[in-house]
Structure formats: structure tokens, C-alpha cells
C-alpha distance (Angstrom), angle and dihedral (degrees) to the residues before:
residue distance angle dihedral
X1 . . .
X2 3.93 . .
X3 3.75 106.5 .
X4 4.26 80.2 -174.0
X5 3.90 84.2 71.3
X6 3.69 94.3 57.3
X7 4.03 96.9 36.3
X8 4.12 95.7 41.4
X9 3.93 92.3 44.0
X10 3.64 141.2 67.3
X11 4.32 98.7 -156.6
X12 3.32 129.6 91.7
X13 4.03 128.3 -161.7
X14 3.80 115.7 -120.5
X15 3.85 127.4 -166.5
X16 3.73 115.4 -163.1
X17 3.13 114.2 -165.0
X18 3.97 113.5 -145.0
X19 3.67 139.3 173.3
X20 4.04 120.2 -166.1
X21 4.07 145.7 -176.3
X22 3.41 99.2 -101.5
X23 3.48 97.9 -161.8
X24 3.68 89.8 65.1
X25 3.78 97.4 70.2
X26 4.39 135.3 55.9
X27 3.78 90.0 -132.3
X28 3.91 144.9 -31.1
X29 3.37 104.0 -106.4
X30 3.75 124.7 67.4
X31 3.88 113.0 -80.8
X32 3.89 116.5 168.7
X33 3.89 122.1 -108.5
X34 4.00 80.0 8.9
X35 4.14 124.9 115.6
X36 4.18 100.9 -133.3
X37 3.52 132.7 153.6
X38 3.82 101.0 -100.6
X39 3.51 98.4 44.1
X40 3.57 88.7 52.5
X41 3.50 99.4 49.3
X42 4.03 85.3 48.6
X43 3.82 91.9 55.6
X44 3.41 96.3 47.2
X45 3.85 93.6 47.2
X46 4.03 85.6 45.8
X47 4.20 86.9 56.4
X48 3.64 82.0 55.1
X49 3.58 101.1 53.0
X50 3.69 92.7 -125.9
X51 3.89 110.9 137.9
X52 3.89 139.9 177.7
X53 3.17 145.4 -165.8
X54 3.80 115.9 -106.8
X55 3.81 129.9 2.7
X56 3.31 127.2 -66.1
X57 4.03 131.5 -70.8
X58 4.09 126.4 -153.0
X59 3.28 142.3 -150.4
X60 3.29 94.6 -146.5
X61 4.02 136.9 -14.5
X62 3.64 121.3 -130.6
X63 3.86 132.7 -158.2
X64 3.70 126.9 -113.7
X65 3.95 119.2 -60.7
X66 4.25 79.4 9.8
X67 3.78 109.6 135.5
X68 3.51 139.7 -158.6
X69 4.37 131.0 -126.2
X70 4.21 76.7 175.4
X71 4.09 132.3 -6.1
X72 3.63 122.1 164.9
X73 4.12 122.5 -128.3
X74 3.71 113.0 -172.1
X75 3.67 131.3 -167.1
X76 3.57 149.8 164.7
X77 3.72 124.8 -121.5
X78 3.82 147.8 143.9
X79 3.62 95.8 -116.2
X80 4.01 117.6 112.2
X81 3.21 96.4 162.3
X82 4.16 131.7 125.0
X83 3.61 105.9 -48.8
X84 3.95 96.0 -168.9
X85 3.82 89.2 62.4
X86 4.04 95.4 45.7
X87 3.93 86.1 56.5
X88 3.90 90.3 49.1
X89 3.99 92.3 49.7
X90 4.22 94.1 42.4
X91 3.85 85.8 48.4
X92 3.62 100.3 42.7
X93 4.08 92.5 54.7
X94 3.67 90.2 41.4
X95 3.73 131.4 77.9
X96 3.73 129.0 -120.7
X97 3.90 84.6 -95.6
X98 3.92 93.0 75.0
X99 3.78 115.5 23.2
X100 4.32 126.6 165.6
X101 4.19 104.7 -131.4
X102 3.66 95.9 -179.4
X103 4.18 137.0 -11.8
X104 3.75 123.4 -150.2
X105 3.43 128.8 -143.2
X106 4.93 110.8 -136.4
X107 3.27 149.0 153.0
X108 4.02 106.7 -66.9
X109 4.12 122.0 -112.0
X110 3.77 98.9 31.2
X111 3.89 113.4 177.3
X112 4.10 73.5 -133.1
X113 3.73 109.9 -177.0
X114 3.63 85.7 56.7
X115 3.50 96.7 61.0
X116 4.01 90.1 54.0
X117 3.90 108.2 118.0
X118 3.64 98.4 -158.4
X119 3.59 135.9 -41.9
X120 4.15 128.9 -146.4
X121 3.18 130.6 -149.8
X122 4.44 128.8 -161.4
X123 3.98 113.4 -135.9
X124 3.40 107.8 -166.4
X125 3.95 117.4 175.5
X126 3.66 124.0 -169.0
X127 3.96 100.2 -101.5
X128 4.03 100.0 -125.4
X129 3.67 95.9 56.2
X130 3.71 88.9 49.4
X131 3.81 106.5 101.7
X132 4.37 109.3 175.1
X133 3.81 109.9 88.4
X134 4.14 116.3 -112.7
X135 3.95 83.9 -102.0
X136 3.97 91.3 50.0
X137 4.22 89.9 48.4
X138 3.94 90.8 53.2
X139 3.22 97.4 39.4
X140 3.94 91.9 56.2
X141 3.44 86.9 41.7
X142 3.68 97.5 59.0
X143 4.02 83.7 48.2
X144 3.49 102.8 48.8
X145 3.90 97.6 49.8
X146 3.53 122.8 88.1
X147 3.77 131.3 65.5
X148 4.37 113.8 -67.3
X149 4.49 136.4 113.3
X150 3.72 98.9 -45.9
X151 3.72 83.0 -175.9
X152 3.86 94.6 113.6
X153 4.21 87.2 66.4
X154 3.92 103.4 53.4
X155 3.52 139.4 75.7
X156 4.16 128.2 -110.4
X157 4.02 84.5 -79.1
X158 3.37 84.7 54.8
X159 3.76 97.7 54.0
X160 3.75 96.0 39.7
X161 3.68 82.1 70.6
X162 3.86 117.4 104.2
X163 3.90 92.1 -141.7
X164 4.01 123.6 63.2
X165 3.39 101.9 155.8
X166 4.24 110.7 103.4
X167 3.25 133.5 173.6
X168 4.34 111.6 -135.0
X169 3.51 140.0 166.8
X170 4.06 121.3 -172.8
X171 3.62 138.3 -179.1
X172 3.67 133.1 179.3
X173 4.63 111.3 -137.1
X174 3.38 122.8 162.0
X175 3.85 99.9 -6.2
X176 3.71 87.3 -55.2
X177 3.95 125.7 108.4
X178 3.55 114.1 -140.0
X179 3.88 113.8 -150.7
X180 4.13 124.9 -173.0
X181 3.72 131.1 169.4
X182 3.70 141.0 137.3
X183 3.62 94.0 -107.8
X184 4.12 135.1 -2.8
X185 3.56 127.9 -157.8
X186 3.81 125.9 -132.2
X187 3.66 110.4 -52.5
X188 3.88 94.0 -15.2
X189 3.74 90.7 131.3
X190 4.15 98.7 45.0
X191 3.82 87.7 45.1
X192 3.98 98.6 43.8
X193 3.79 75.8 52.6
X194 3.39 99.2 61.6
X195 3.62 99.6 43.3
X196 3.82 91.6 45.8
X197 3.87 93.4 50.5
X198 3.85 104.7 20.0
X199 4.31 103.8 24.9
X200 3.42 86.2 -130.1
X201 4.19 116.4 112.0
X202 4.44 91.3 -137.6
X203 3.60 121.6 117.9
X204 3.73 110.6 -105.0
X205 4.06 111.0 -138.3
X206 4.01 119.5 -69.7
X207 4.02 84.6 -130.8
X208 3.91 87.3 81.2
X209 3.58 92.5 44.7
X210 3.97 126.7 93.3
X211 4.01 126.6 174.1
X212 3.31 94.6 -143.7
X213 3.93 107.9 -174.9
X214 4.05 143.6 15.7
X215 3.69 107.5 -145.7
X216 3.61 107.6 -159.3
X217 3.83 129.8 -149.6
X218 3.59 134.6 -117.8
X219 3.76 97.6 -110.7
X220 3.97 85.0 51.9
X221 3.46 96.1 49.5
X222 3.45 97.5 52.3
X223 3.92 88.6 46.4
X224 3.88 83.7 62.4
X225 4.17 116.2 98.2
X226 3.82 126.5 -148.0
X227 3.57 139.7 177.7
X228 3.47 122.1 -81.9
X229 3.67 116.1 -134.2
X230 3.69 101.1 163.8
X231 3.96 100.3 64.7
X232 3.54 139.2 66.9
X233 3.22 136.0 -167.1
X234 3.77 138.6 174.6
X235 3.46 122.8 -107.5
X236 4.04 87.3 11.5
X237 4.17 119.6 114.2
X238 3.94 95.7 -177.1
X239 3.87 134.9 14.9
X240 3.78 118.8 -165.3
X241 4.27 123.4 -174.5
X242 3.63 131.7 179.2
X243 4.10 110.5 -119.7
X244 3.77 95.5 -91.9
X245 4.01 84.9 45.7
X246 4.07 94.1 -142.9
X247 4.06 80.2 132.9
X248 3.56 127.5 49.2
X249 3.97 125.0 179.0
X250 3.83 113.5 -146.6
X251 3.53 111.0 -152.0
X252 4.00 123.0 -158.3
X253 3.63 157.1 134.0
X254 3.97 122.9 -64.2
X255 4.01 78.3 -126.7
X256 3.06 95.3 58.7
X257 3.66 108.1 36.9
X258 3.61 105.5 90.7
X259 4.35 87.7 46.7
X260 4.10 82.4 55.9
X261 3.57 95.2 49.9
X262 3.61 97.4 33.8
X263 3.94 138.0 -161.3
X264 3.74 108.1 -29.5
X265 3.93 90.7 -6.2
X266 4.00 83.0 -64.1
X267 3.89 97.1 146.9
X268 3.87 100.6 34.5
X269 4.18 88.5 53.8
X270 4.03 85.6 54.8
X271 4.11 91.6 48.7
X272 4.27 83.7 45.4
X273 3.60 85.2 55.9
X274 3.32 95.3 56.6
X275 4.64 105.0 32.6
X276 3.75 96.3 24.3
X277 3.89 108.5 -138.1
X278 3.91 111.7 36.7
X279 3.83 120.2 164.9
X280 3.60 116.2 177.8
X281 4.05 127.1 -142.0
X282 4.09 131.5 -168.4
X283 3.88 111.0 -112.4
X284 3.65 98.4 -121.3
């Protein structure tokens, strides 16, 4: 944790959390003269007059017609404003094929994807096209999980890729196959799909396919900051903490900054004493 990063500069890294109608969009990543999930979420941030300052970061990319109970998109920006009312504004221009369920407040210019956990995805195949008996499915199941060279169920992306090895675990519930792993290659999921439920190595359609969940990791959780209820301080409008609270973020008034800090940083070494990390910011 580099407390200089937070005291030194004025950004802040944001994670908002998304989910999205796949079908509704050509891809997820930008293409031009093409509707897609990030360039949609970029002009409707633009209409806002949010900005940032470099591109965009996932938690985890989806394929064509692929959507999205939760994805992650994380950026870097100056804003520190209200985060309730940004949500409200994205998701009142937007339609109900893009919508903003929550926004989280980090430490700015994450190497983010790397910091993903896991992620799980929901394959669920209409059931008359479905041709592998239940005992087939969970058999292949129990032999595809584990971590080995998922080369054999990607596409020539895939292979160009100087890393094979994945770690997955899959299980079939309720017609659905339940797929989670700390990283996939292209079309590993749609094409473990069709060999579990069809035999045949060919990636079923994206339609059918949902990522369902970002599972974060320790080190990103604790690079997450919440409002503190449970302190109070004079002079101080807003407190903020990560969850192991070895950082806390002292909000107040340019008024009454130098009173907070106090004559040769007198009054702020007293409150370190007692929190640990404090840095304190200007309420703009």
C-alpha cells in the first residue's frame, strides 16, 4: 500500500460494477461504428461529463451475444464526488440493456484484471438440443476440472497465447453448467460446453452464456475504501478506511485544514497515534 499515492495525487480508482443484455451489443470491447458494451458505457459516462485518466480495465471480457448478471469496469479519475447520484444519472440515460448496480471507491492505477480472484460463468443450454446423458455431463465435469493445458478448448487467439495452463472447476445443477476459474481463455467456456453437453469440441452460442460473478482478492479488497460511521472527529466532514483500516482518509474544509493538522503537524501526529495511517484531503 503506498499512502504517497493517495497523499501526492488527486485520482481515485473506481470499479463499477455492471451487468448487461448481451445480446444487445456486437462485442465487449470497443470496435468502431459498432454498439459494444465498453463503448457504451464510455459514451454514456462522456454525456455525463465524468472523465478518467487512461482506458478502461475489466474484470472479465466476454464474447459476442455473452452477457453479464455482474462484470467489473475499473477506471481512474479525478472525480470524488457522490457516487450514489453518478449511478442514478448513468442509469437514468441508459437502457435496461446496460445498467450500473453498485460503484466502488480504490486506490487509482490498479493493474486490475490481475487482482480478479476468480470469475464464474452460468451455461445454460436449451434441454432438447442437449445430447450427453446426465451421467456423461458429470462425468466430464469431474474430468475437465482441475488446473492442466486447456489449449485443446480455445480458438487460434487462444493458442497464440503464451499461457495454457488454467485452473477450472465445473458442475452441471439444474440443467445449468456452472464454470469457475481464475482466468479462461477465448471461448474455453462455450467450447467446454459443447463437448460436455454435445461431445462435440465447437463453441455453443454466447446467447446461453452468462458471467455470473467477479470474485475479488484479498489485496483488492483491502484496496477498496468505505465510509466510516463509527468515528468522529472534529473539524472532519467524512472519514473513509480500507477494510483492514491501516489507512484512513480525513475529509474536511480548506478552513479548517490547517486547525486539523495543527501547528507543526502537532494535532494530526496525536490522531496517528491513535488510527495509524491518516491522510487528509480538501472537500472540494
Amino acid at each position: 500500500m503506498d499512502i504517497r499515492t493517495i497523499e501526492k495525487n488527486d485520482k481515485w480508482g473506481y470499479m463499477f460494477y455492471i451487468k448487461y443484455d448481451g445480446t444487445k451489443f456486437h462485442s465487449f470491447d470497443e470496435i468502431v461504428g459498432k454498439r459494444t458494451v465498453k463503448g457504451r458505457f464510455k459514451e454514456l459516462m462522456n454525456e455525463i461529463g465524468f472523465s478518467w485518466a487512461k482506458g478502461i480495465q475489466q474484470g472479465g471480457r466476454t464474447d459476442a451475444k455473452v452477457s453479464a448478471t455482474e462484470n467489473i469496469l475499473y477506471v481512474s479519475s479525478k472525480f470524488d464526488g457522490n457516487k450514489k447520484n453518478l449511478q442514478e444519472r448513468f442509469n437514468l440515460l441508459s437502457d435496461e440493456s446496460l445498467k450500473i448496480t453498485m460503484i466502488k471507491k480504490t486506490f487509482p492505477n490498479l493493474a486490475f484484471p490481475e487482482l480478479v480472484g476468480r470469475r464464474e460463468y452460468i451455461y445454460e443450454y436449451p434441454k432438447k438440443r442437449v445430447k450427453n446423458s446426465l451421467e456423461e455431463i458429470e462425468k466430464l465435469c469431474r474430468d475437465l476440472s482441475g488446473r492442466y493445458d486447456v489449449s485443446e478448448f480455445t480458438d487460434k487467439k487462444g493458442l497464440e497465447l503464451k499461457e495454457h495452463i488454467r485452473e477450472v472447476d465445473i458442475s452441471f445443477k439444474n440443467g445449468k453448467l456452472f464454470f469457475s476459474g481464475n482466468s479462461f481463455m477465448p471461448k474455453q467456456v462455450r467450447i467446454m460446453s459443447g463437448y460436455i453437453l454435445t461431445g462435440r469440441k465447437e463453441a455453443l452460442e454466447g446467447k446461453y452464456l452468462n458471467l455470473s460473478k467477479i470474485v475479488l482478492s484479498e489485496e483488492l479488497k483491502n484496496n477498496i475504501f468505505e465510509k466510516v460511521e463509527d468515528v468522529k472527529i472534529a473539524g472532519v466532514e467524512r472519514i473513509e478506511s480500507n477494510r483492514d483500516r491501516n489507512l484512513y482518509i480525513l475529509y474536511t474544509s480548506k478552513e479548517k485544514k490547517g486547525e486539523l493538522i495543527g501547528k507543526n503537524g502537532k494535532n494530526i501526529k496525536a490522531l496517528k497515534k491513535i488510527y495509524g495511517n491518516i491522510v487528509v484531503k480538501e472537500i472540494c
